[in-house]
ROVEXRO-248433 format. One record per atom (N, C-alpha, C): atom name; residue in three letters; residue number from 0; x, y, z. Coordinates in nm, 4 decimals. Example, Ala and Ser with C-alpha at 12.3 -4.5 7.8 and 13.67 -1.06 7.14 Angstrom:
# residues 2
- N,ALA,0,1.3190,-0.5690,0.7800
- CA,ALA,0,1.2300,-0.4500,0.7800
- C,ALA,0,1.3200,-0.3300,0.7800
- N,SER,1,1.2850,-0.2250,0.7080
- CA,SER,1,1.3670,-0.1060,0.7140
- C,SER,1,1.2900,0.0030,0.7870
This chain:
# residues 70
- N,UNK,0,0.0845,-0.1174,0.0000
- CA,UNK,0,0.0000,0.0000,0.0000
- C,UNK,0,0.0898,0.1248,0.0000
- N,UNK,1,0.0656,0.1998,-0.0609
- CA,UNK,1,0.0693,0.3418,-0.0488
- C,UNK,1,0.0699,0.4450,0.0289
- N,UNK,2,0.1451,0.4974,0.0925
- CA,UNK,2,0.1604,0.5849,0.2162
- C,UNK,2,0.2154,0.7550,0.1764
- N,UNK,3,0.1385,0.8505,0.2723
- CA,UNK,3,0.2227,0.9684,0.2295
- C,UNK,3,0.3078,0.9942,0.3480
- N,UNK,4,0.4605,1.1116,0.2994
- CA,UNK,4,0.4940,1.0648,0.3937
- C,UNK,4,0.5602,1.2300,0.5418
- N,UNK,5,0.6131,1.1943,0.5894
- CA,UNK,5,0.6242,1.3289,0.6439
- C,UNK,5,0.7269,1.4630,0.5383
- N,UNK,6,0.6814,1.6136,0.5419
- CA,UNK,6,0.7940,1.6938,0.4213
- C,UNK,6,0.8751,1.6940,0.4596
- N,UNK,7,0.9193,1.6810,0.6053
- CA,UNK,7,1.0357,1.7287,0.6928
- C,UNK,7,1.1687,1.6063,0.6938
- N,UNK,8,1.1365,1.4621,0.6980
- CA,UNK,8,1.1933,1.3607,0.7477
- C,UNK,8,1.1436,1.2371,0.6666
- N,UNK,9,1.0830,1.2508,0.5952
- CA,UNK,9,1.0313,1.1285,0.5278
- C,UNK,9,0.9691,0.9870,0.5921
- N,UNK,10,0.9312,0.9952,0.6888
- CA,UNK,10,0.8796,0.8430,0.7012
- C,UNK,10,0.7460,0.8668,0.7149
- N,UNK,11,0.6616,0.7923,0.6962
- CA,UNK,11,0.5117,0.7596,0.6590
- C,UNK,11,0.4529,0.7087,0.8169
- N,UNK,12,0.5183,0.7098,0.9425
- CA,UNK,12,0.4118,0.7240,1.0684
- C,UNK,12,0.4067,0.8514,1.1352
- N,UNK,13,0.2664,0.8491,1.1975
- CA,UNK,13,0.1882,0.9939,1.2232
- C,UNK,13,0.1431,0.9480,1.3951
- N,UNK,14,0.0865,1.0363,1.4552
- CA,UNK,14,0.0041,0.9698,1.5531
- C,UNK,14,-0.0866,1.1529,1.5353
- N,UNK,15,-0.2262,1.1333,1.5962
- CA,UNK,15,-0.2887,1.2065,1.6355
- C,UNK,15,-0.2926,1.1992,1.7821
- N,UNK,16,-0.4207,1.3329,1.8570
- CA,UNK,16,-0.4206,1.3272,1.9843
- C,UNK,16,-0.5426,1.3225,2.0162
- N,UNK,17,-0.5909,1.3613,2.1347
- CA,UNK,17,-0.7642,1.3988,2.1815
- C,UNK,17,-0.7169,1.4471,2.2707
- N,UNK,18,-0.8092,1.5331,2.3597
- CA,UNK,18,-0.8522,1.6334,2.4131
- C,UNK,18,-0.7939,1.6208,2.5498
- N,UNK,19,-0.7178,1.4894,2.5723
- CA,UNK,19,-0.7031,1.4025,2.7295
- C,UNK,19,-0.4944,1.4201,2.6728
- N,UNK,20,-0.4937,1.4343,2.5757
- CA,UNK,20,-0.3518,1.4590,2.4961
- C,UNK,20,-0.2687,1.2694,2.4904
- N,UNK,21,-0.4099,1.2432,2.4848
- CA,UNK,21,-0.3368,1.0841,2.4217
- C,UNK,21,-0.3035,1.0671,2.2745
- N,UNK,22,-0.2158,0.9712,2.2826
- CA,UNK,22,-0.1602,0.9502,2.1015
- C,UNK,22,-0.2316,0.8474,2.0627
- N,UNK,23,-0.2403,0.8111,1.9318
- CA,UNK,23,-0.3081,0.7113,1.8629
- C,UNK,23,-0.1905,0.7201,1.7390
- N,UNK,24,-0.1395,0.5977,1.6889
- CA,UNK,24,-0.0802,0.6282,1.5861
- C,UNK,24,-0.1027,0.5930,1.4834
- N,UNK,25,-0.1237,0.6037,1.3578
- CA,UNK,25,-0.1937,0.6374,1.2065
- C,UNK,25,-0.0655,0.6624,1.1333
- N,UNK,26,-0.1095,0.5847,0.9850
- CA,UNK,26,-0.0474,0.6692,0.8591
- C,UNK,26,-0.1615,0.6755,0.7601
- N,UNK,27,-0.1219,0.7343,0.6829
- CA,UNK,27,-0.2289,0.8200,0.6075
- C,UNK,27,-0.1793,0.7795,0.4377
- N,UNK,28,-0.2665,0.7437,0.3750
- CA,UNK,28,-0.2875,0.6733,0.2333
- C,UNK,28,-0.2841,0.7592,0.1168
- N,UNK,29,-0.2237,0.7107,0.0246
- CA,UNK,29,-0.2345,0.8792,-0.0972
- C,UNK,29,-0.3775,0.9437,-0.1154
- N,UNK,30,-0.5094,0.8481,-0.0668
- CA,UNK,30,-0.5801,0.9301,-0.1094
- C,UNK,30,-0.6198,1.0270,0.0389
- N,UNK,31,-0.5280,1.0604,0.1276
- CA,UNK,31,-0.5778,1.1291,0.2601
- C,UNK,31,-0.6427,1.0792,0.3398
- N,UNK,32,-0.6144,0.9622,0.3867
- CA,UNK,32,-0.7587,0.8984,0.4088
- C,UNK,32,-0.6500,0.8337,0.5644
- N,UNK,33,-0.7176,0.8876,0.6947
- CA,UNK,33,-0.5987,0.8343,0.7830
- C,UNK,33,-0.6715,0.6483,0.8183
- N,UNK,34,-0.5501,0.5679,0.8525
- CA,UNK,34,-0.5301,0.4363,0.8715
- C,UNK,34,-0.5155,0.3952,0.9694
- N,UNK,35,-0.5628,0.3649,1.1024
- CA,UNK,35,-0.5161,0.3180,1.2355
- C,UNK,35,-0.3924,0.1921,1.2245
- N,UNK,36,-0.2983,0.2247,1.2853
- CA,UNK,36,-0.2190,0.1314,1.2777
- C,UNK,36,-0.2396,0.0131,1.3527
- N,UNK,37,-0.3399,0.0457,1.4680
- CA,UNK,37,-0.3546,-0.0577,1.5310
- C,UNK,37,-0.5390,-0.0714,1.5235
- N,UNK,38,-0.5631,-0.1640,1.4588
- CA,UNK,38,-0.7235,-0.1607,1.3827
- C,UNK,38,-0.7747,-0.2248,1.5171
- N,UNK,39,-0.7465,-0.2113,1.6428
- CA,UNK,39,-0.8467,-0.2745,1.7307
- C,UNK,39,-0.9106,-0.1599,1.8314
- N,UNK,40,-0.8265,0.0145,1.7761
- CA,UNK,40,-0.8584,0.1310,1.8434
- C,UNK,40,-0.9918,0.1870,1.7841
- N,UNK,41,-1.0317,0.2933,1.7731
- CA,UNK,41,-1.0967,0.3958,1.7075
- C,UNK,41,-1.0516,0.5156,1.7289
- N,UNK,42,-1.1279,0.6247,1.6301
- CA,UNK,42,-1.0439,0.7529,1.5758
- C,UNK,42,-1.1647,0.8226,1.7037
- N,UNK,43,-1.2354,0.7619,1.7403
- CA,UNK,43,-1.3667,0.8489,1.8037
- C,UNK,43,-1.2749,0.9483,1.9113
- N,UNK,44,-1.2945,1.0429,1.9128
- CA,UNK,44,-1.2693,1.1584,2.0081
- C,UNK,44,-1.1370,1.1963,1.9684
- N,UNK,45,-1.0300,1.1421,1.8569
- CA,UNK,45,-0.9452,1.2209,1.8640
- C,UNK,45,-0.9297,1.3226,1.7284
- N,UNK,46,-0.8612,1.4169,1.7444
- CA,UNK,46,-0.8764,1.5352,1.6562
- C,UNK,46,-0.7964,1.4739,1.5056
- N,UNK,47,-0.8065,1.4587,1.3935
- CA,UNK,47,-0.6947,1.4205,1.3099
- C,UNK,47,-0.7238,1.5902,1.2007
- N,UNK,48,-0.7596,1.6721,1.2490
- CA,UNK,48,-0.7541,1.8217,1.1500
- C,UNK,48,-0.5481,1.8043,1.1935
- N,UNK,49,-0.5153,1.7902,1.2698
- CA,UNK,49,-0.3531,1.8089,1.3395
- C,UNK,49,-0.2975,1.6207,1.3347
- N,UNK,50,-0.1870,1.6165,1.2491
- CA,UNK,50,-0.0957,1.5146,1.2860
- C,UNK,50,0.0519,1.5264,1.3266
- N,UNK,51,0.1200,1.4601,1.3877
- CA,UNK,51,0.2263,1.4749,1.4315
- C,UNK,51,0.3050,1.3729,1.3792
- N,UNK,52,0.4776,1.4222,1.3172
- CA,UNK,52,0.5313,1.2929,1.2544
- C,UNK,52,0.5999,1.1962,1.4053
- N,UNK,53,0.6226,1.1018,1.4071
- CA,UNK,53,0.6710,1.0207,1.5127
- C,UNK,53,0.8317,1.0313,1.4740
- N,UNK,54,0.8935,1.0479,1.3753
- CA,UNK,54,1.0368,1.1127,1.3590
- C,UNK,54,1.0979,1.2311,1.3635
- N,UNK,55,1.0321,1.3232,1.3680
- CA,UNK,55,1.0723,1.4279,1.3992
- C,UNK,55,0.9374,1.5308,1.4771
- N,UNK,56,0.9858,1.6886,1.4455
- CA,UNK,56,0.9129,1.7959,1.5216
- C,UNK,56,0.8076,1.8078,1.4488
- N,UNK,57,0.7832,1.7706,1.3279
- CA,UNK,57,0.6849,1.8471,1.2218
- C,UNK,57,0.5203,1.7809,1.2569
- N,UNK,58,0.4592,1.8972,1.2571
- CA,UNK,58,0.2703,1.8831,1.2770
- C,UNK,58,0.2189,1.9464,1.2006
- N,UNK,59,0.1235,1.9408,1.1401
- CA,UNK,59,0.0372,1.9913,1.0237
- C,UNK,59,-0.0971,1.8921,0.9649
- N,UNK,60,-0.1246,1.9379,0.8404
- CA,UNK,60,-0.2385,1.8725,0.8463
- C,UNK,60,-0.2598,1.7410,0.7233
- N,UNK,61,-0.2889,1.6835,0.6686
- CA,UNK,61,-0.2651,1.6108,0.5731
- C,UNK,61,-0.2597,1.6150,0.4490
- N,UNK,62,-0.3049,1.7270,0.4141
- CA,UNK,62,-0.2540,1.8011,0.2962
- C,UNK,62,-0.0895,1.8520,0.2281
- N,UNK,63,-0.0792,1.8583,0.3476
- CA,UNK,63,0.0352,1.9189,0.3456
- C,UNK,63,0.1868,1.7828,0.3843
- N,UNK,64,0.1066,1.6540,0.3113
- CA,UNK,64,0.2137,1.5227,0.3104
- C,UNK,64,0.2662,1.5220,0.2076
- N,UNK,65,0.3867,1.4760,0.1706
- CA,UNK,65,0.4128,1.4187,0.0317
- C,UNK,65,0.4543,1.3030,0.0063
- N,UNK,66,0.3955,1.2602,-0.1319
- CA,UNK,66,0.3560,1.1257,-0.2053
- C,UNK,66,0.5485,1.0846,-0.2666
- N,UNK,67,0.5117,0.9403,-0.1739
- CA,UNK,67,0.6159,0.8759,-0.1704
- C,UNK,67,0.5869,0.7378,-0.1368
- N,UNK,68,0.6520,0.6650,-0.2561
- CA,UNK,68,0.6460,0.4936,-0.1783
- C,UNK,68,0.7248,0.4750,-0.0613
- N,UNK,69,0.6777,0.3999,-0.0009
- CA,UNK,69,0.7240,0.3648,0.1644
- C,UNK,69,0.6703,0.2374,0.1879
């Protein structure tokens, strides 16, 4: 599969947060579409408008990934 990936550092894992500032970690598919990495969670209550790369400092939104095999 297809992954986009961070502009800053290049690797393709993300985590989001919620409101309690827990992580969930996700990568996100060329068509924007975020992926739970661990399919036994849910996205319910956490924010994904904001992702964070797990390799470096960079947060933004998913638009703003670039398309790269990984």
């Amino acid at each position: 599969m297809k992954f986009m990936v961070c502009p800053q550092c290049g690797i393709s894992n993300f985590f989001i947060k919620n409101a309690k500032g827990e992580r969930l970690n996700i990568k996100v598919t060329r068509e924007l579409e975020i992926v739970l990495i661990d399919e036994s969670k849910s996205l319910e209550g956490f924010d994904q408008s904001i992702i964070y790369c797990l390799g470096c400092s960079w947060n933004g939104n998913v638009n703003q990934l670039k398309k790269y095999l990984v």
